[in-house]
N, C-alpha and C positions, 0 to 999 in steps of 0.2 A: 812624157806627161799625158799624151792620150792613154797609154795604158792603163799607169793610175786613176784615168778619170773612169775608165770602163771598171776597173775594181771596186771606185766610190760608187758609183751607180748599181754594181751588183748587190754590195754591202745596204743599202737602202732599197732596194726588191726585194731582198730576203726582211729585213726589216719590216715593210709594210705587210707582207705575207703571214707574217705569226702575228697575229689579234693579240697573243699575253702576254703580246712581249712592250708593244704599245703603251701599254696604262703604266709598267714599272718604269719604263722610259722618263715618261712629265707625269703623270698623276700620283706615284710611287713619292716622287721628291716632295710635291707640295704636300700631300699627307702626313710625311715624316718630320716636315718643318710645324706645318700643324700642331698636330699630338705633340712634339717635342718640346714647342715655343709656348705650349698653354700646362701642357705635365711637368716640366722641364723647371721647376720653380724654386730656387732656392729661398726664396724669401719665406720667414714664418711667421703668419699673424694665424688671429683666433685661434690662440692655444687652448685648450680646454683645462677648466679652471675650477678647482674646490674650493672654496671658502670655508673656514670654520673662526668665524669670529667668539672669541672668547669672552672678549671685553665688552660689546654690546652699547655700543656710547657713541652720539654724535662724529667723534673722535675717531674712533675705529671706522665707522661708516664713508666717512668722508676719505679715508685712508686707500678701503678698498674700492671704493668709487675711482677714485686715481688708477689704480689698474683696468679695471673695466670702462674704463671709456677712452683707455689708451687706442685702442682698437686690435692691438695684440694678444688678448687676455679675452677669451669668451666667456663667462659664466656656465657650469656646467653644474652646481649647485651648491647648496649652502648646507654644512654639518652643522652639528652642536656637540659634536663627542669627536675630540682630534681621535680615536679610535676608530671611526667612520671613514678616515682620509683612504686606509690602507685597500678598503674594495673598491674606492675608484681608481687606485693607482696600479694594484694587482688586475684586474678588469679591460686598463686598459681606456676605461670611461673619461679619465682625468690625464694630464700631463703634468699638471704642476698644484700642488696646493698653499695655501695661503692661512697661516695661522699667525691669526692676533689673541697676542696672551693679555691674560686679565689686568688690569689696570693699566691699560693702554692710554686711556684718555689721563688717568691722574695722572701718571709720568709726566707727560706733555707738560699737565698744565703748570705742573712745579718743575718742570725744566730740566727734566731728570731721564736718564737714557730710559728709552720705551723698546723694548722689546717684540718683535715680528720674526715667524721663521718661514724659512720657505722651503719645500719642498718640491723637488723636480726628478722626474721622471728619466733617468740616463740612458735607457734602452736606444733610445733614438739619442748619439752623444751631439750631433751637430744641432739638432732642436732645442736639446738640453742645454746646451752654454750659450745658443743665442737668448734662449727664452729666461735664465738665468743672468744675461748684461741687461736685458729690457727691466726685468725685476730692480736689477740693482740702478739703473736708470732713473726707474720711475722714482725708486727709497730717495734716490738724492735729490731729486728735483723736490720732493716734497717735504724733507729737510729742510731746505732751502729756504720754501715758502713758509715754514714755523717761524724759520729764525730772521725773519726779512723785518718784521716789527723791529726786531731787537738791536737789529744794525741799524735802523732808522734813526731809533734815538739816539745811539750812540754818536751818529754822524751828528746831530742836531746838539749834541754836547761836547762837538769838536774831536771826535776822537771816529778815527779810520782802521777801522780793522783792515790788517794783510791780508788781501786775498787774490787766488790765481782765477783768472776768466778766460777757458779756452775759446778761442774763433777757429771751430772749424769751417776750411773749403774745400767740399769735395769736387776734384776737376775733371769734364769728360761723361761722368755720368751721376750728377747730383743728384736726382732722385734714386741714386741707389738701388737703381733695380734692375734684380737677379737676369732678366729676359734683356738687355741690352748688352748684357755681358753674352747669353749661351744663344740666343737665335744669331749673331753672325757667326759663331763658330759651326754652327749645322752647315751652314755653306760648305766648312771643310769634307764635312762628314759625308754629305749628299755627293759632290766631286768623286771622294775616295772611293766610295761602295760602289756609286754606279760605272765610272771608267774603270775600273780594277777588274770588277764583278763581268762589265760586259766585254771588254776584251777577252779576257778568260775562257770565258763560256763561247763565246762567237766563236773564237780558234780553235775550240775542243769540238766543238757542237762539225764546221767540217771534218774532222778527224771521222767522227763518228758518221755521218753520213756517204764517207768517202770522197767527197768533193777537194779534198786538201790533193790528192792527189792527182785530179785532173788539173787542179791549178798548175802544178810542178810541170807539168809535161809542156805545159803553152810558153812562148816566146818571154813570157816576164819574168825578168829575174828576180831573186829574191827581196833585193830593195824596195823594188816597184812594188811588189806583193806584200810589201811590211808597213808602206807608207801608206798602201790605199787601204791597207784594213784598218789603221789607227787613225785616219782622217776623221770618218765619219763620227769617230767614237769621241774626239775631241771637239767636233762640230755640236757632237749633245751636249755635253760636257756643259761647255757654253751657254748652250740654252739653258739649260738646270742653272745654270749660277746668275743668269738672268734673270729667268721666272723666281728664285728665290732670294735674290735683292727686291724685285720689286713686290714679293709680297712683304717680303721684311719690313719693307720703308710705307709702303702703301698700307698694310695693315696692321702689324706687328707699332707699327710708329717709331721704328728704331733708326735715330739719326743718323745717317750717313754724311759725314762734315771732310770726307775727301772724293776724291774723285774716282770712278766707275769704271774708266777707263784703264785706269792703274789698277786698280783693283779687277779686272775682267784679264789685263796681261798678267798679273802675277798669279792671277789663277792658269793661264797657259803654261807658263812656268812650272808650277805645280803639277799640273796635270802628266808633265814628262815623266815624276816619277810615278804617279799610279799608274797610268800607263804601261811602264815599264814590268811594275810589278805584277800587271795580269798579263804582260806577255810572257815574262816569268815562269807564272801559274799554266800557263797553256803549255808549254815545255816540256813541265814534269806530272803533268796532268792526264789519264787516257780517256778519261767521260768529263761529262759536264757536271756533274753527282761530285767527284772528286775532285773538281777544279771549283765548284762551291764552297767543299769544305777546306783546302790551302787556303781561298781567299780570305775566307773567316779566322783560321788559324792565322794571316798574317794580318787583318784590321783590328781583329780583339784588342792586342798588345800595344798597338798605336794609339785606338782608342781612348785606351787609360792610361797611359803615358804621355799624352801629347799634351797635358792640361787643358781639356775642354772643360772638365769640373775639377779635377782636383789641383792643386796647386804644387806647383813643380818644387818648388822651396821646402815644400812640407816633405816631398821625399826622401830616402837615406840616400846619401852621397851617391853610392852606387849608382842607382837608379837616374838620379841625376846627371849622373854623366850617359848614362844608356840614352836617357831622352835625346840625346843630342845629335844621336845614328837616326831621329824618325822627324822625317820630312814634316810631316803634318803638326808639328809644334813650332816650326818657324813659321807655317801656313797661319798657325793660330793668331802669331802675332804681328802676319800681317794684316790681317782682313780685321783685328779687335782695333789697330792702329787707323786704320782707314775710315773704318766706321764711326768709331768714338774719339777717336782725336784728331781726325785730319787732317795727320802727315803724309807726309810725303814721300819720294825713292829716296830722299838722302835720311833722312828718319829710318828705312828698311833696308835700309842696303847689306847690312851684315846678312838679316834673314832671308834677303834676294839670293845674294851669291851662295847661302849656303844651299839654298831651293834648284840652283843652276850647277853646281858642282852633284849634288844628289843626286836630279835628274839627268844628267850627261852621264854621269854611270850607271847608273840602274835600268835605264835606255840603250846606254850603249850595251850593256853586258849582255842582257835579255834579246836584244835583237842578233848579236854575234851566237847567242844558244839558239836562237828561232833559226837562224839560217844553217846551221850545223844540223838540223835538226830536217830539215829542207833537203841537203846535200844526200 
């Protein structure tokens, strides 16, 4: 144990010693959760918005009022020639236009279908079909309000039109928004890259300086040599997932409704496999240049496979079963569980065990190649 403790203490003198290595340690994370928690937005309001009313009536006015004041819809200007629409939408200047055909208002008032088109902009297809439900959102709700007289009397002369009224409840994250969903998933991201990245580099970095080899010759064996240099690296670890719980919760305002605790161990858990996997990287690694670029080539594929944004369901079956080899999408689901619905280990226990089975190989395999490698 004293050995180890002499290896932990060496692995933190080199540490303090490189000044650049410092800031990507804790200022690296909190930046990434930054930039990522404010860029990172799926939500889409102020679409930019053409109008070209044709009709010119109370009627139409009040129509397209309803969109702009939805707060989804920004005003980017008004035509008078639906020929007009095409250089805001080739340009780029518009996303969605809004054409009220001529006798918009008589329709109405004789009770007769009225015609509106919309047009949207599919370059961007996720903007396009959100901003495309909010359209057709807005049409019904304003439906509704035509026809809300007309059911009045009806009721008043005893007669009840059939009608369906959904109640939705959304559970967990009722304001619906995008950043309660992707700033707890950065935790996984900021873990991954930095234990992965710094194990990696650290055990390549002695390679290159020669110091791997003075180690070998001293009385510690390879265990001892394997534990004290992944100590230190899971001791940061830690801190990264502290400092960015509590700027999450502290700044971000993203509800954390389980407990910290559990969520700090199954990040331990977690961490066995990144770990493993820059021990890995250091292995088949000769510089710290090309133990950069392994690391990259194995976070990419996790990245986007792991559903941080995209949704695993949407993927082709294939794919779907691939996600199931990468640690980091059971990670997803436990820290989105912790955060936003606080449960508990009997709630994760599938994605525990699958996190503890991963890591025990990926650890053990990579420590059995570090010590071969040793020999």
């Amino acid at each position: 144990m004293k050995k180890i403790g002499h290896i932990i203490r060496k692995e933190f003198l080199q540490l303090k010693r490189d000044p650049r290595l410092l800031p990507i340690l804790f200022i690296s994370p909190v930046m990434q959760l930054l930039i990522l928690g404010y860029a990172v937005n799926l939500d889409v309001k102020d679409i930019p918005t053409v109008v070209c009313d044709l009709d010119r009536t109370e009627a139409s006015r009040n129509f397209v009022e309803e969109f702009l004041n939805s707060g989804y819809f920004r005003l980017r200007s008004r035509v008078s020639d639906i020929r007009e629409i095409d250089r805001f939408l080739d340009n780029g200047k518009a996303s969605v236009a809004i054409v009220v055909e001529p006798r918009f208002g008589d329709h109405l008032a004789a009770r007769t279908q009225a015609g509106v088109q919309l047009i949207v902009d599919g370059t961007e297809s996720q903007s396009a079909t959100i901003g495309a439900n909010y359209a057709i959102a807005i049409t019904a709700r304003y439906g509704q309000d035509i026809m809300k007289p007309v059911l009045d009397k009806l009721k008043a002369m005893g007669v009840y039109p059939v009608s369906v009224n959904p109640e939705v409840r959304v559970w967990y994250n009722p304001e619906l928004r995008s950043r309660n969903f992707m700033v707890p998933g950065i935790l996984g991201l900021v873990l991954m890259v930095m234990t992965m990245m710094l194990t990696s580099m650290a055990i390549v970095k002695e390679k290159e300086i020669g110091t791997m080899e003075q180690l070998i010759v001293t009385p510690i064996r390879p265990v001892e040599l394997i534990v004290g240099k992944l100590l230190p690296f899971i001791f940061i670890g830690l801190v990264d997932a502290v400092m960015v719980v509590s700027i999450a919760t502290l700044w971000f305002k993203i509800p954390l409704r389980g407990s910290v605790f559990l969520l700090l161990f199954l990040s331990l858990i977690f961490m066995m496999t990144t770990l493993g996997l820059g021990l890995f990287t250091s292995t088949i690694s000769r510089s710290q240049q090309q133990a950069m670029m392994t690391t990259v080539f194995f976070m990419m594929p996790m990245m986007l496979l792991s559903g941080f944004v995209f949704p695993i369901e949407n993927m082709p079956v294939i794919f779907q079963w691939i996600t199931r080899l990468i640690p980091l999408r059971y990670y997803f689901v436990i820290v989105r569980g912790i955060f936003l619905k606080g449960v508990g280990l009997a709630a994760l226990w599938d994605e525990t065990v699958a996190l503890i089975i991963f890591g025990l190989a990926i650890l053990g395999l990579s420590v059995l190649r570090f010590r071969k490698k040793l020999g």
